[in-house]
C-alpha positions as CSV (number, residue, x, y, z in Angstrom):
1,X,-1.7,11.6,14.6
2,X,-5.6,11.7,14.2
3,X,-7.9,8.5,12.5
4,X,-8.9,10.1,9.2
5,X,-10.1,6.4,8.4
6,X,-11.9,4.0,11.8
7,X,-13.5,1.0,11.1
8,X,-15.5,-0.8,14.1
9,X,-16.4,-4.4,13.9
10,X,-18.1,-4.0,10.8
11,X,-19.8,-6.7,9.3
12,X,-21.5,-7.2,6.2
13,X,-23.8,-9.8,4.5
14,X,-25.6,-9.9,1.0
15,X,-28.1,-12.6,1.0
16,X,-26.8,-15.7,3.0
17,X,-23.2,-14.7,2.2
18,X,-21.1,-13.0,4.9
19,X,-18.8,-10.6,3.0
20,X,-17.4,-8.9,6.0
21,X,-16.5,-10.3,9.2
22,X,-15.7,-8.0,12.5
23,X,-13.7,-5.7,9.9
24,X,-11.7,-3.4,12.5
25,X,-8.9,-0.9,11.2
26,X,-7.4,2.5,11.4
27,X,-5.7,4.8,8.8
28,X,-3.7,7.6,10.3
29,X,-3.3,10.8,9.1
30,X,-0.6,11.3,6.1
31,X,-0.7,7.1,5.9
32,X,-0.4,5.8,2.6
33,X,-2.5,3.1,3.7
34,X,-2.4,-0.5,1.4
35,X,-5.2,-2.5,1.6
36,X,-4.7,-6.1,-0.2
37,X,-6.3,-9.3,-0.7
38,X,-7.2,-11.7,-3.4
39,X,-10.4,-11.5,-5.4
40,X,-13.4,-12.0,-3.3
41,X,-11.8,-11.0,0.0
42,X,-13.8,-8.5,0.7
43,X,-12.2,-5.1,-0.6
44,X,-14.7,-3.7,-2.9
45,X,-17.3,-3.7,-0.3
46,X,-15.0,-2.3,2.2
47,X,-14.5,1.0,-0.3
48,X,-18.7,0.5,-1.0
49,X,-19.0,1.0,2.6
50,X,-16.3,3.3,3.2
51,X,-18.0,6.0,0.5
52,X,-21.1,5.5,2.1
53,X,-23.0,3.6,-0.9
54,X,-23.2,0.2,1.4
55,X,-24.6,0.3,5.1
56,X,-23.0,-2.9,7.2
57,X,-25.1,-5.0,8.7
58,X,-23.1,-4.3,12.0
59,X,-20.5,-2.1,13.5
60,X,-19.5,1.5,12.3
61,X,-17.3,3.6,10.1
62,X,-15.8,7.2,10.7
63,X,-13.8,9.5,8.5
64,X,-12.3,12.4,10.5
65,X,-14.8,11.6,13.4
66,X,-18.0,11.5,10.9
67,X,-20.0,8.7,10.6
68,X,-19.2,7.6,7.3
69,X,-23.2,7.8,6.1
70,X,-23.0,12.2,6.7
71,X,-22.8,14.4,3.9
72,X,-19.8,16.6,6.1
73,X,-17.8,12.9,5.7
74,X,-18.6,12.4,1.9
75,X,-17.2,15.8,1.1
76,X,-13.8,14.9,2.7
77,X,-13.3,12.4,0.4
78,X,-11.9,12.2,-3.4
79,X,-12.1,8.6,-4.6
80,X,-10.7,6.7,-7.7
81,X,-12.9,3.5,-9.0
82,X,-12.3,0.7,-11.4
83,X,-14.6,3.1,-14.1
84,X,-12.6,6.5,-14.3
85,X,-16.2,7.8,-15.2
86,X,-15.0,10.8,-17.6
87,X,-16.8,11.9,-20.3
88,X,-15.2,11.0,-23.2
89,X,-16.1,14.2,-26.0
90,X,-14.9,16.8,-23.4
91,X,-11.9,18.1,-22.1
92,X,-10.2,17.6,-18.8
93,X,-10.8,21.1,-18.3
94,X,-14.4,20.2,-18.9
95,X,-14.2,17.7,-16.8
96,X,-12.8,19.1,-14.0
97,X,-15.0,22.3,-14.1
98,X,-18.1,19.8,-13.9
99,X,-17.4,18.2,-10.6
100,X,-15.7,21.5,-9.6
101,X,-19.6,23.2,-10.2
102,X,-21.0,20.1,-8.3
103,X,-18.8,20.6,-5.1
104,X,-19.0,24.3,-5.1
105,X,-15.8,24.7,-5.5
106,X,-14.8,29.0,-5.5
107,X,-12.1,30.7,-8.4
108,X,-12.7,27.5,-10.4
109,X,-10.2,28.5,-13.0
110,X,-7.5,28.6,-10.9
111,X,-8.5,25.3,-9.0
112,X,-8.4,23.6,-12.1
113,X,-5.1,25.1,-13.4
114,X,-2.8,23.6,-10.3
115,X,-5.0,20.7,-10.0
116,X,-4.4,19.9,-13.5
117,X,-0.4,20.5,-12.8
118,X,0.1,18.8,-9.8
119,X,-1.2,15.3,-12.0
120,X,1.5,16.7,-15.0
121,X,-1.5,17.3,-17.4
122,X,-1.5,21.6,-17.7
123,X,-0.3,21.4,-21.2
124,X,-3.4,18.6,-22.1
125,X,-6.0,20.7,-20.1
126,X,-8.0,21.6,-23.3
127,X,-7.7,18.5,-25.2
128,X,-10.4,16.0,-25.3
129,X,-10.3,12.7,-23.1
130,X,-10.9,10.2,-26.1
131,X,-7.0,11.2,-27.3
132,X,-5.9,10.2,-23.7
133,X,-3.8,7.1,-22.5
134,X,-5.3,5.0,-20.3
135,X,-2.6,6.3,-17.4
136,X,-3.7,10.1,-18.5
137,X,-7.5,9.2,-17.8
138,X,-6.2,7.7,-14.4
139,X,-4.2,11.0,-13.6
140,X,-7.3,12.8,-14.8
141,X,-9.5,10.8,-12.3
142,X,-7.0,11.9,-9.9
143,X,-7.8,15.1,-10.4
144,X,-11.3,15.3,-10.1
145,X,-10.8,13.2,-6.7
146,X,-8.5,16.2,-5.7
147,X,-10.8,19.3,-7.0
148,X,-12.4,20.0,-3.9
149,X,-9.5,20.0,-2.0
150,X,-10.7,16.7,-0.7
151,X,-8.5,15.1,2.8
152,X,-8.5,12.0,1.9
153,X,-8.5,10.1,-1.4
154,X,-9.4,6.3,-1.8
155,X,-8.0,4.6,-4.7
156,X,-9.0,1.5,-6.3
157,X,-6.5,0.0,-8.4
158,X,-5.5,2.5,-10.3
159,X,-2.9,1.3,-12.3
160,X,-4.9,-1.5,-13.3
161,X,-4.2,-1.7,-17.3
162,X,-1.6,1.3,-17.2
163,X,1.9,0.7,-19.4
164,X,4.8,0.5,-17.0
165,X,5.8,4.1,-17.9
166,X,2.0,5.0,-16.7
167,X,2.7,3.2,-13.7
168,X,5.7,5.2,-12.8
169,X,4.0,8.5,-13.2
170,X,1.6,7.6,-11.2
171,X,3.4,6.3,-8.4
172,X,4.8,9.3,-8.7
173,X,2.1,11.6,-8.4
174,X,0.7,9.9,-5.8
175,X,3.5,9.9,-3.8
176,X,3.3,13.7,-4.3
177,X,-0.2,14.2,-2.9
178,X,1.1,12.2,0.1
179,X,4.0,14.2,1.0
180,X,3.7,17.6,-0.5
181,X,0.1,17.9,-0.6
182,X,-0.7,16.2,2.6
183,X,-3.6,13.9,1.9
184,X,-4.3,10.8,3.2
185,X,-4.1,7.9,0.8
186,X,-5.9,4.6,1.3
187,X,-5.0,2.6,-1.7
188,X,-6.5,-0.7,-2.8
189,X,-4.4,-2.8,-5.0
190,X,-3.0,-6.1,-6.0
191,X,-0.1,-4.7,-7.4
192,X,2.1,-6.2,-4.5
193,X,5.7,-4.2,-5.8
194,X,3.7,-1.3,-6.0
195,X,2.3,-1.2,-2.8
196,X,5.9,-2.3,-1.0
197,X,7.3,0.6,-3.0
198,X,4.5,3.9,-1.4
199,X,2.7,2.4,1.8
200,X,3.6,2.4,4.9
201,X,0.9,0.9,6.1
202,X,-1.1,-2.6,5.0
203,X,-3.6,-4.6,5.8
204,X,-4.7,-7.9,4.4
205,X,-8.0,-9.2,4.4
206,X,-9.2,-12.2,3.5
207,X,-12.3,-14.2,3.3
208,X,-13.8,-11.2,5.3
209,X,-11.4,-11.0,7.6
210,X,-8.5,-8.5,8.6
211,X,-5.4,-11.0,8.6
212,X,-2.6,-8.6,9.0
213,X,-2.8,-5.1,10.0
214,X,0.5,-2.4,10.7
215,X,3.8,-0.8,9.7
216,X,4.9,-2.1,6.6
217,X,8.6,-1.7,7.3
218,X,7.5,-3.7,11.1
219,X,5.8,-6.5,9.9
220,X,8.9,-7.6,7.0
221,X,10.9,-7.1,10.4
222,X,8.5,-9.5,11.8
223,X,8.3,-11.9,9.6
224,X,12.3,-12.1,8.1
225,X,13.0,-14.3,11.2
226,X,16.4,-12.3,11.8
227,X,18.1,-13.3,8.8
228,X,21.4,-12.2,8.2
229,X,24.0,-12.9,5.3
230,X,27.1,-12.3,5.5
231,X,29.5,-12.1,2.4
232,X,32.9,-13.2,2.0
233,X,36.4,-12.9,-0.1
234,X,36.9,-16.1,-0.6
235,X,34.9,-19.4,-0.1
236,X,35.4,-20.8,4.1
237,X,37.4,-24.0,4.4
238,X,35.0,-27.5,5.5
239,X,36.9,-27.3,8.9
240,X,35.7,-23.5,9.6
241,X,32.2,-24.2,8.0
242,X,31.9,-27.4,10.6
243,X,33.1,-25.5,13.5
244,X,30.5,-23.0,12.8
245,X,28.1,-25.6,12.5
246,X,28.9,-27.0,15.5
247,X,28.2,-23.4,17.6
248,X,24.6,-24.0,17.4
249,X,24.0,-20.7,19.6
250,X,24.9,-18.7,16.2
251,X,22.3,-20.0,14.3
252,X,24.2,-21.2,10.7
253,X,21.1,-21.6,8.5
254,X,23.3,-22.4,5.3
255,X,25.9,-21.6,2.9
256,X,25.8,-20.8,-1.1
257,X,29.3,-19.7,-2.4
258,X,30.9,-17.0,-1.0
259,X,27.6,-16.5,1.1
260,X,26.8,-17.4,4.5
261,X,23.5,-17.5,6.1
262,X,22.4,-16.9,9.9
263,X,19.5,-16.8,11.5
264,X,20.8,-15.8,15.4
265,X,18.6,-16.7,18.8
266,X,17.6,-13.1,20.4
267,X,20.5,-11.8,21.9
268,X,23.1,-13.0,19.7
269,X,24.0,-10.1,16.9
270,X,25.3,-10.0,13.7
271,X,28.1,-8.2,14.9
272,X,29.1,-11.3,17.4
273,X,29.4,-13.5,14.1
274,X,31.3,-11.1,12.1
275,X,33.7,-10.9,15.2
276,X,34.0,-14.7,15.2
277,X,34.9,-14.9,11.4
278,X,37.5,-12.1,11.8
279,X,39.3,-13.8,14.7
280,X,39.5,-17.2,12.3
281,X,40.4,-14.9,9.4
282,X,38.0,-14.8,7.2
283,X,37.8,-11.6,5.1
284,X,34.5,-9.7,5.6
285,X,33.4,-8.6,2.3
286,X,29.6,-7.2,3.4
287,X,26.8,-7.9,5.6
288,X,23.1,-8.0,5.5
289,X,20.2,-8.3,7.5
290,X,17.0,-9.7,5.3
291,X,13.5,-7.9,5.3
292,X,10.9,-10.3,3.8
293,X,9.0,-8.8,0.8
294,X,5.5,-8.3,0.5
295,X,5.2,-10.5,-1.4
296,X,6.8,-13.2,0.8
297,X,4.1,-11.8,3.8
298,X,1.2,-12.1,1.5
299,X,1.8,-15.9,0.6
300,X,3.0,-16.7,3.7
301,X,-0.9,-14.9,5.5
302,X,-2.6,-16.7,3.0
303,X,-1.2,-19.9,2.8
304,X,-1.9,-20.0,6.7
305,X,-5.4,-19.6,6.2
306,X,-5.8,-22.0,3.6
307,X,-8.4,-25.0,4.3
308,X,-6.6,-28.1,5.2
């Protein structure tokens, strides 16, 4: 797959402050691409610079092979702020038709029709944006990010102040431009469930820096430390929970109930522990292998990097 998104050692500093340090990252083509961090880490001005509005002090930025500071790279790209930036006393369709007029988009009317059902608003087209939910006006944004058929689409929390319903619909629709529409998606967000639930790709940065970077599913691998709980029937006896103590090559982390918890050397599998249990039998009831959650990566990253 090709780099819609390359980053290059950039670096950044307003004043005396250094707001980016060696920032370095790629976003493939058809990534959903997360990009998290806590307040001041560094994200805004990564989109700033991104959209071309901020030049780094040093390194370079590329979307689809063009330097991010070309017009043919800004026209690529649909983008979602903090401020929707609609214009509250007209309509989406007057909306849409605005930004369609400013890109030069041909057959407007059509344009606007499907771009205005593929973000499940073709039946609010004509209505005025002052009557719209705040997770409307953030589908709406959508849209006008979409109306030039743009490749890629950068989003800034945007389901910042959306209900939980709104939040669903938009997942939703952004899943949609991912998969059936093709676009490339980098999404900024703190919404850590959110982010687990449509990336499959992250990278955190803090303080500047680019502390994690890869495939989501990968890195919970990574960082789960092989864990694997196994269920059973009935509670083991103290003899069979000693003698499993005692086989330290298994890896017995703990137990909690009917629960039993490994965390097996390489080479040892699940399977070899199941087999053990069986043969001293224990009654299998079901087995799993723990993938640490987003969440768990992000506090674990950050606490890392905390000052002693």
């Amino acid at each position: 797959m090709s780099d819609i998104i390359r980053f290059e050692g950039i670096s950044k500093q307003l004043g005396e402050r250094e707001i980016l340090r060696d920032v370095s990252f790629t976003v493939k083509q058809g990534d959903i691409f997360g990009y998290l961090g806590p307040n001041g880490a560094g994200k805004t001005t990564t989109i700033r610079i991104l959209l071309g509005l901020l030049k780094p002090n040093s390194g370079r930025a590329y979307i689809l092979g063009q330097d991010v500071s070309k017009d043919e790279a800004r026209r690529k790209v649909g983008f979602v702020l903090e401020s929707d930036g609609l214009y509250e006393n007209k309509t989406a369709e007057e909306n849409l038709g605005y930004y369609a007029r400013i890109y030069g988009v041909a057959e407007l009317a059509e344009r606007i029709d499907r771009t205005l059902d593929l973000v499940g608003l073709q039946d609010r087209g004509k209505d005025k944006i002052g009557t719209y939910s705040k997770g409307m006006r953030q589908r709406l944004a959508l849209a006008r990010a979409m109306i030039h058929d743009s490749e890629l689409l950068v989003l800034d929390e945007p389901t910042a102040g959306v209900d939980p319903s709104g939040q669903i619909e938009m997942r939703e629709v952004i899943l949609n431009m991912a998969y059936k529409e093709r676009k490339t998606i980098f999404l900024s967000s703190h919404n850590l469930d959110e982010v687990q639930r449509i990336c499959n790709r992250v990278a955190l940065i803090d303080r500047g820096e680019i502390k994690l970077c890869g495939e989501l599913e990968q890195l919970q691998r990574e960082m789960s430390g092989n864990e694997v709980e196994i269920e059973t029937t009935e509670a083991i006896t103290e003899s069979l929970f000693a003698e499993l103590k005692s086989l330290s090559h298994f890896g017995l982390r703990g137990r909690k109930d009917k629960t039993l918890t490994f965390v097996p050397p390489e080479g040892v599998r699940g399977a070899d522990i199941v087999s053990l249990l069986v043969k001293r039998g224990v009654e299998i009831e079901g087995v799993s292998k723990k993938e640490a959650s987003l969440e768990e990566i992000y506090s674990a990253i950050l606490k890392e990097v905390e000052p002693s």
